[in-house]
C-alpha positions as CSV (number, residue, x, y, z in Angstrom):
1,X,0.0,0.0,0.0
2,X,1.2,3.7,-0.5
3,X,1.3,6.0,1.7
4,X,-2.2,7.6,2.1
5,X,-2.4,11.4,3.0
6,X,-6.3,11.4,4.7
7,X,-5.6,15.2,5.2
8,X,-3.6,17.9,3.1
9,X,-2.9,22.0,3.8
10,X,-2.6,24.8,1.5
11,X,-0.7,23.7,-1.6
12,X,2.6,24.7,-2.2
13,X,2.0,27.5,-4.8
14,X,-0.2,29.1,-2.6
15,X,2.3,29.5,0.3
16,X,4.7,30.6,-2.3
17,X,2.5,33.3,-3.0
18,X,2.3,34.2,0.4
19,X,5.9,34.2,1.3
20,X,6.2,36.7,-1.8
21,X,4.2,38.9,-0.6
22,X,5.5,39.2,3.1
23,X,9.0,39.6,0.9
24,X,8.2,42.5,-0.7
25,X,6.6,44.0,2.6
26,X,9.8,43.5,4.1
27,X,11.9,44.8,2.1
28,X,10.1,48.2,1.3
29,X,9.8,48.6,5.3
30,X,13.3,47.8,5.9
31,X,14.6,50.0,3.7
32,X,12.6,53.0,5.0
33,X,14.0,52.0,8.3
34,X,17.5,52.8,7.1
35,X,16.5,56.0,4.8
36,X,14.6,57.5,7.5
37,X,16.0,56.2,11.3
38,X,13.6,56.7,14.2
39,X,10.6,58.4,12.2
40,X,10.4,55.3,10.3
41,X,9.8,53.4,13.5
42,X,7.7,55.5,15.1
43,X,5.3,56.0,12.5
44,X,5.3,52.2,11.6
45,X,4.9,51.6,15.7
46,X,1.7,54.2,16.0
47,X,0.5,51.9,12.4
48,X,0.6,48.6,13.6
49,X,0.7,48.9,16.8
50,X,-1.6,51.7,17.6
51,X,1.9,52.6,20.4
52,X,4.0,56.0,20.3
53,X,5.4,56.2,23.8
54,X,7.9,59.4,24.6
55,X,11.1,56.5,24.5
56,X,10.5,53.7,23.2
57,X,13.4,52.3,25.5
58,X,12.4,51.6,29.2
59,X,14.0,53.7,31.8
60,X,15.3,51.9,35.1
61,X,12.1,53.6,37.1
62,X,9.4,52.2,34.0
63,X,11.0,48.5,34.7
64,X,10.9,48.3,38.3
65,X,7.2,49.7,38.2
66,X,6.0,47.2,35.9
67,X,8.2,44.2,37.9
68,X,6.1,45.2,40.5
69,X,2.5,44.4,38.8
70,X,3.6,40.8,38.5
71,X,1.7,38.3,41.2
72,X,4.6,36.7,43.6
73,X,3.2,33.5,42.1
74,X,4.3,34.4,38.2
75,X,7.4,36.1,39.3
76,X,8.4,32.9,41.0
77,X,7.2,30.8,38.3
78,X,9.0,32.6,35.8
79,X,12.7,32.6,37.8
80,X,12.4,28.8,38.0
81,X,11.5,28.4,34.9
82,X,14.4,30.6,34.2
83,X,16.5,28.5,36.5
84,X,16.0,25.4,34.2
85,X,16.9,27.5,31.2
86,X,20.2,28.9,32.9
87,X,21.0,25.4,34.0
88,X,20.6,23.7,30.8
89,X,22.7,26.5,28.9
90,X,25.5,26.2,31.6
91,X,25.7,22.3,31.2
92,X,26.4,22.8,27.5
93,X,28.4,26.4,27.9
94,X,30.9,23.8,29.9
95,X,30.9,21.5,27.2
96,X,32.4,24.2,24.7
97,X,36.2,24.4,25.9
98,X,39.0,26.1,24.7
99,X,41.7,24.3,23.3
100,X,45.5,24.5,22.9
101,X,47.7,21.8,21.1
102,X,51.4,21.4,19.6
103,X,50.5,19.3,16.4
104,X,54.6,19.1,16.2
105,X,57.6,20.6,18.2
106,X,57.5,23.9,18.1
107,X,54.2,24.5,16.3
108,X,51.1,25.7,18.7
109,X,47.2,25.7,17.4
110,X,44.2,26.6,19.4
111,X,41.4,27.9,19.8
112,X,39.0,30.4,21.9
113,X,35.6,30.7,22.4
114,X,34.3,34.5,22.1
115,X,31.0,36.4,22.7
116,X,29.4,37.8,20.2
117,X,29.7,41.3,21.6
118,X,26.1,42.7,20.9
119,X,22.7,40.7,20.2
120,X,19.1,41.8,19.8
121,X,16.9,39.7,21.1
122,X,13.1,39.6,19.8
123,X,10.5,38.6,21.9
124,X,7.1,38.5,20.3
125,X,4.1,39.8,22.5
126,X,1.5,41.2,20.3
127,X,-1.0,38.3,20.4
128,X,-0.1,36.6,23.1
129,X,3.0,37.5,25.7
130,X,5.9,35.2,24.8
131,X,7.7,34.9,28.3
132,X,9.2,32.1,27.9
133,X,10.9,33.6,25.0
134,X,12.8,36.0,27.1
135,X,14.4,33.3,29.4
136,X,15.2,31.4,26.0
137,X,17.1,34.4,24.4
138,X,17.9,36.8,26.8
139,X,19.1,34.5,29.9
140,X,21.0,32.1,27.3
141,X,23.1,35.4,26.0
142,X,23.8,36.4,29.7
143,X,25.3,32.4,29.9
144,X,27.3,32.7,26.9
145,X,28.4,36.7,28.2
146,X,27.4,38.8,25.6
147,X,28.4,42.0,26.9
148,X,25.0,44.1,25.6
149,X,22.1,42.3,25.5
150,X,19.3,44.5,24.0
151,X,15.5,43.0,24.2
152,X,12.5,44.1,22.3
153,X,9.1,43.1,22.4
154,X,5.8,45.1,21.5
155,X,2.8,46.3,23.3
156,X,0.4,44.1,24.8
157,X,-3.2,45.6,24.8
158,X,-1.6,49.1,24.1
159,X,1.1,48.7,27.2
160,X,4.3,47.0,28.2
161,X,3.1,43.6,28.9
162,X,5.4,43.3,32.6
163,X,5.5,39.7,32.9
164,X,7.5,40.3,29.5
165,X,9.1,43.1,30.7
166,X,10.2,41.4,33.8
167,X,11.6,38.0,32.3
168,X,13.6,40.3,30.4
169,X,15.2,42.3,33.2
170,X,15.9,39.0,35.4
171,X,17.1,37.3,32.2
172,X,20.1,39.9,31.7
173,X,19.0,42.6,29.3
174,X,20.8,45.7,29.2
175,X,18.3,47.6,27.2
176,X,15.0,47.0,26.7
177,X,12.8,48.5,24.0
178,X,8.8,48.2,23.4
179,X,8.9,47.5,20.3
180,X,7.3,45.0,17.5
181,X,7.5,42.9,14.8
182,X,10.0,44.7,11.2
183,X,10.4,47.8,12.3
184,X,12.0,46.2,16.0
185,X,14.2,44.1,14.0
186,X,14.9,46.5,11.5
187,X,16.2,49.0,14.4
188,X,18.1,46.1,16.1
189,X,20.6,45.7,13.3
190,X,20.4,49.1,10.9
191,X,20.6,51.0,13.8
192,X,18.4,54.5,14.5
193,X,19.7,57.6,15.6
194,X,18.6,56.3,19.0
195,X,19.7,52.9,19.1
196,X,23.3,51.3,18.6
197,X,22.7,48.7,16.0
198,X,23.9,45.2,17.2
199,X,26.1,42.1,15.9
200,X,23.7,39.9,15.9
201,X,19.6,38.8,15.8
202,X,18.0,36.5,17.8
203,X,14.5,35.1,18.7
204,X,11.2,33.8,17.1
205,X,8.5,35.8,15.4
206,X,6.0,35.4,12.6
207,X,6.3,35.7,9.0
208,X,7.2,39.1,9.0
209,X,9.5,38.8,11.6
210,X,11.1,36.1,10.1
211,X,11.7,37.4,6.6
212,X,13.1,40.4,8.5
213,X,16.0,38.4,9.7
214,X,16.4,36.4,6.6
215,X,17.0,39.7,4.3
216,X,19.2,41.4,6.9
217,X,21.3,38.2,7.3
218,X,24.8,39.1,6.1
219,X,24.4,42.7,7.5
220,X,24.1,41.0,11.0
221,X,24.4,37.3,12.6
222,X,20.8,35.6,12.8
223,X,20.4,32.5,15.4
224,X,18.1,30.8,12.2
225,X,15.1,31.2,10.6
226,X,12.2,30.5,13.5
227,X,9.4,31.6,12.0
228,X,5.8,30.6,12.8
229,X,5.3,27.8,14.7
230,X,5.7,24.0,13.2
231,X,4.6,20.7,14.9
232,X,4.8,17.0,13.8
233,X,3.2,14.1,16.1
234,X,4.9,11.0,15.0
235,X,2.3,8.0,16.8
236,X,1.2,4.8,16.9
237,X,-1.5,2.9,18.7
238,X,0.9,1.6,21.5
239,X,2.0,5.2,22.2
240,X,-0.8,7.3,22.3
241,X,-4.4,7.7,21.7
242,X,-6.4,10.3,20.0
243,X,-6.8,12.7,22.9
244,X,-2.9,12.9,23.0
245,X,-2.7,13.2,19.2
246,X,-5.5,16.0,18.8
247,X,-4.1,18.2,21.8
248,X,-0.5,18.4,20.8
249,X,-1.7,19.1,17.5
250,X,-3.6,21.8,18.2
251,X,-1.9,22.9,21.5
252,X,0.5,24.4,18.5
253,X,-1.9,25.4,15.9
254,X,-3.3,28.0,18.8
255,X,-0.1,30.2,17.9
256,X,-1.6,32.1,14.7
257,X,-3.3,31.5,11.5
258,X,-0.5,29.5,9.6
259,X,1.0,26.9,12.1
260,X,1.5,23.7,10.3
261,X,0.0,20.8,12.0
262,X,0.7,17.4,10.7
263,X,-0.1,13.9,12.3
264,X,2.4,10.8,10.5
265,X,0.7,7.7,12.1
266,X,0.9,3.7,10.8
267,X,-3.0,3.2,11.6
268,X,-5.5,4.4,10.3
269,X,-8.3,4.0,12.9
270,X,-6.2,6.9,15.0
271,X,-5.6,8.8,11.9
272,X,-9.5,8.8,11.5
273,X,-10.4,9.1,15.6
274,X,-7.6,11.9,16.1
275,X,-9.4,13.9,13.2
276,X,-12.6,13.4,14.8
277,X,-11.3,14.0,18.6
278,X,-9.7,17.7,16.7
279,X,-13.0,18.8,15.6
280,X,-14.6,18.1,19.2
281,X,-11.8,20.0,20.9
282,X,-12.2,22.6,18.4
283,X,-16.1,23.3,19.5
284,X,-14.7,24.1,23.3
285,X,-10.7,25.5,22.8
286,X,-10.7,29.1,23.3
287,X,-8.6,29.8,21.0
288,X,-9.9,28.0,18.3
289,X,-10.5,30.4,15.7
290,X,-6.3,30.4,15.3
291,X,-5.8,27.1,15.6
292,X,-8.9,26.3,13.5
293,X,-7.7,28.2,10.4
294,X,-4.0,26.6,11.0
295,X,-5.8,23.1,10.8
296,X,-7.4,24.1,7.9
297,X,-5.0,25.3,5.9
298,X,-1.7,23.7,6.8
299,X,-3.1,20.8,9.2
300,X,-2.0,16.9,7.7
301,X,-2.7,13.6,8.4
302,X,-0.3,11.0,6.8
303,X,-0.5,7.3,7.1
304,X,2.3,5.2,6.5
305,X,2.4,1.4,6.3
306,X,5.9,0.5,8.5
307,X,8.0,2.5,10.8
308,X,10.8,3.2,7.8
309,X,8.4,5.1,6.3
310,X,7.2,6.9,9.1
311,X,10.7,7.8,9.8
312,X,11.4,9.1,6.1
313,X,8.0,11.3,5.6
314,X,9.0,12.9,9.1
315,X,13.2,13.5,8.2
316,X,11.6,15.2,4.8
317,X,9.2,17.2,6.4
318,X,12.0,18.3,9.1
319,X,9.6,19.6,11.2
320,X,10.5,22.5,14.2
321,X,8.8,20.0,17.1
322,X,8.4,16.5,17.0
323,X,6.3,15.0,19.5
324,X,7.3,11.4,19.4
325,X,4.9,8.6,21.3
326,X,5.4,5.4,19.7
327,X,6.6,1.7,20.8
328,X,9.7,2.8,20.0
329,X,10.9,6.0,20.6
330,X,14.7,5.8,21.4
331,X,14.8,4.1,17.8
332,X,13.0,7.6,16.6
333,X,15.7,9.8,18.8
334,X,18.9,7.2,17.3
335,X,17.6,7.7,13.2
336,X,15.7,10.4,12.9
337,X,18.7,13.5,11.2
338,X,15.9,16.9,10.4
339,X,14.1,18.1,13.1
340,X,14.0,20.9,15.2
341,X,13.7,19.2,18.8
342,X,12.1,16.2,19.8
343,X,9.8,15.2,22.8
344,X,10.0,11.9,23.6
345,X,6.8,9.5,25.2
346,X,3.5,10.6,26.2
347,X,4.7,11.7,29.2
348,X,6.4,15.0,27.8
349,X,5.0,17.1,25.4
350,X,6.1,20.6,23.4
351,X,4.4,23.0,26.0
352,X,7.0,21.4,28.4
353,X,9.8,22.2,26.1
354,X,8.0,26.1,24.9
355,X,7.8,27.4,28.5
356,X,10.2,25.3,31.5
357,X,11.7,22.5,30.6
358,X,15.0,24.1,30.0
359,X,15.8,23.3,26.0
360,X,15.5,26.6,24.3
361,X,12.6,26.7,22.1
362,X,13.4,28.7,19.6
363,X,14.2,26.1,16.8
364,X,14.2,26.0,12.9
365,X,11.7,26.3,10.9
366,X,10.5,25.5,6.9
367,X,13.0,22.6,6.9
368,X,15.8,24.2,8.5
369,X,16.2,21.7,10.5
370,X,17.8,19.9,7.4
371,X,21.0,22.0,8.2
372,X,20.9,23.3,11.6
373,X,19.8,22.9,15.0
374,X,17.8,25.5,17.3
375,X,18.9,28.5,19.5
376,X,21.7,27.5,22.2
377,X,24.1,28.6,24.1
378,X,27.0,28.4,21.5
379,X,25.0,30.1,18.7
380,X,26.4,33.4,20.7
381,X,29.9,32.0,21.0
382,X,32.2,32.5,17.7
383,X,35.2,30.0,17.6
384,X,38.2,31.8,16.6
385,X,41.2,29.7,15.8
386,X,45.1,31.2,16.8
387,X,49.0,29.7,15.6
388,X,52.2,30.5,17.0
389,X,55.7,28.8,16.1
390,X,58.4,29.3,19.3
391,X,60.9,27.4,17.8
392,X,63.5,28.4,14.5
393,X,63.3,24.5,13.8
394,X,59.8,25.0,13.3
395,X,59.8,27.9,11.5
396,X,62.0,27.0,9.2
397,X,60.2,23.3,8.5
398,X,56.6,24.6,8.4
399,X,58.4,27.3,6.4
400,X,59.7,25.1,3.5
401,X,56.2,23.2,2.9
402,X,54.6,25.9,2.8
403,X,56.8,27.6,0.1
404,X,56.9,24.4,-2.3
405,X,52.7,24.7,-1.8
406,X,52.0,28.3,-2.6
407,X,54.7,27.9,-5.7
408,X,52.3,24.9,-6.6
409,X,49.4,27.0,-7.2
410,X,51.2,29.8,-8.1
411,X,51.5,32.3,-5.3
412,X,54.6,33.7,-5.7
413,X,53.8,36.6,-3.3
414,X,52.3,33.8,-0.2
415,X,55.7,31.8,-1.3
416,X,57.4,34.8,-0.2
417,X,56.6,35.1,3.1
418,X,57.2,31.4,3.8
419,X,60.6,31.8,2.4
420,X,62.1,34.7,4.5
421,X,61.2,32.8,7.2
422,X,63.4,29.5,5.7
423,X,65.9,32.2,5.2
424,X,66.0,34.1,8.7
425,X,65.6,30.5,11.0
426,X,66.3,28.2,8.9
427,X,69.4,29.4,7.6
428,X,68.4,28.8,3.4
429,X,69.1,30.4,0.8
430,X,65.9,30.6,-1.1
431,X,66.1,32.9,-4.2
432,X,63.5,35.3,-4.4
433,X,60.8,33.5,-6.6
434,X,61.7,29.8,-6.1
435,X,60.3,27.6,-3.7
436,X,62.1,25.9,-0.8
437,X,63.8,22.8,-0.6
């Protein structure tokens, strides 16, 4: 039997057709950004977000004020969730070491770990108040010791949203702007006559946000293209039933109007009861008008006939989150290459990973995965290699290949340099032009 799709989305020409036209969006905003500095963002602020504050930067006295709206109970909720984050980044910060080694007498090679020395992170907040993203971006940067750490988010119901606000703060940010979608990433990295552009972009965001980074990459560093929300359940009738299946569906579909949703199951009767159990839930989820028109348009349903199969529709997919809850799920984790992160057994699920469990969430999207892995704590490290020779021995020896390999691609001038060095340690005599012995 072939693989039988019971469900399909939106076809691909039609989110072509989208993406074009968030493209040329982009780029027209973007480039008025950098014509016109902090008018450009302020009128594009007041447009989209209705928002035209004084400063758009927070003073010291606007952040404690809004800490102090949050409930004890969310403020301690968010430092342990915060906690996990740190913890998790540390753990793999001290996995990234510094190395020095003498590959032959005389000859010394390393390497260093540095800090990107600025990053913006984005935080999105205009539908619903991405906290967790704040721990994820923010506190990672402060673990890796990026020395500025700038944060923007936008308005929340016309105002600084301060569980936001505050996740920021305790996360490490050294500036924090209220600020949305292009024109807060277009004033990250172009820079305003106001804000000091940075070296690099981080943080999820919709479409808009997304193509943002994607054009201005090259201009900036980008941690990787996390644009809306994608979500695979990988499943079998051992692993989970259609109640799991329909709610980690559409606990991700909730996030806005083109969320990709796609179920990759081996039987059919919970294909058919998990699209039955999703249009229940959809009669009672409060949110269901997003996640409704993300199951419309980009929710799937694939059945496959064996496990190998399941395994190749989900690598080619490479969706961002893969909730796996199958018989075998370490044989999933061991084979499966393209994917953003993986959740492993009914017990966990992608909420767990989104908001506390201390992975970072913000992870590639539109088959990224393919080619890189999500935000971590070395996407703000840069790994800068060093050389030194102590010893004439060794100048002179590395000296001579060197000459004799420039010469055989023709690099007289590079053959040059190798050779005064034969000549001044290693006691040659290299005419001018000729390669070493």
């Amino acid at each position: 039997m072939a693989i039988e799709v019971l469900k399909r989305g939106k076809p691909d020409a039609e989110r072509s057709d989208d993406d074009a036209k968030v493209r040329g969006i982009v780029e027209a905003t973007l480039a008025d950004i950098e014509a016109r500095g902090d008018a450009a963002v302020r009128a594009l602020s007041e447009k989209f977000d209705n928002y035209t504050p004084d400063a758009f930067r927070l003073s010291s006295g606007e952040i404690e004020a809004l800490m102090n709206r949050v409930s004890a109970r969310d403020m301690e909720d968010i430092k342990f969730a915060q906690a996990q984050v740190r913890g998790f980044a540390q753990a793999q910060r001290d996995s990234m070491l510094d190395i020095e080694v003498e590959t032959m007498p005389g000859v010394i090679l390393g390497h260093r770990n540095i800090p990107v020395q600025s990053v913006g992170c984005y935080v999105p907040g205009g539908k619903f108040p991405m906290v967790a993203s704040a721990h994820m971006s923010v506190a990672t940067a402060q673990v890796a010791g990026v020395p500025r750490i700038i944060a923007c988010t936008p308005p929340f119901k016309g105002e600084p949203n301060p569980a936001v606000i505050a996740a920021m703060h305790l996360g490490g940010a050294h500036e924090i702007y209220v600020l949305g979608g292009i024109q807060a990433i277009g004033a990250m990295a172009i820079g305003t006559e106001t804000i000091e552009p940075v070296h690099m972009l981080v943080g999820p965001g919709n479409a808009f946000v997304a193509e943002a980074k994607r054009q201005l990459f090259g201009k900036v560093g980008i941690d990787l293209f996390a644009g809306p929300t994608e979500t695979m359940v990988i499943a079998d009738e051992t692993g989970a039933d259609a109640e799991l299946c329909a709610t980690d569906l559409l606990g991700q579909a909730e996030h806005g109007y083109n969320s990709p949703a796609v179920l990759v199951t081996n039987s059919q009767r919970l294909a058919r009861d998990t699209l039955a159990e999703i249009d229940r839930l959809l009669t009672i989820l409060p949110t269901a008008e997003t996640a409704a028109a993300s199951w419309r348009d980009y929710g799937e349903v694939i059945v496959c006939n064996t496990y190998d199969e399941m395994l190749a529709v989900a690598d080619d997919i490479a969706s961002e989150h893969v909730q796996v809850m199958t018989d075998r799920d370490d044989w999933f984790l061991n084979n499966m290459t393209c994917y953003g992160a993986l959740f492993l057994g009914a017990r966990t699920n992608v909420a767990n990973g989104d908001k506390v469990i201390g992975t970072n969430h913000t992870l590639p999207t539109k088959k990224a995965g393919r080619y890189t892995g999500g935000l971590w704590v070395g996407k703000y490290l840069k790994t800068h290699s060093y050389q030194k020779v102590t010893s004439d021995e060794a100048a002179a020896t590395i000296g001579a290949y060197c000459s004799r390999l420039c010469m055989l691609e023709g690099f007289v001038g590079h053959a040059e340099q190798a050779n005064v060095r034969v000549r001044r340690y290693g006691g040659q005599n290299v005419p001018y032009g000729e390669a070493a012995e």
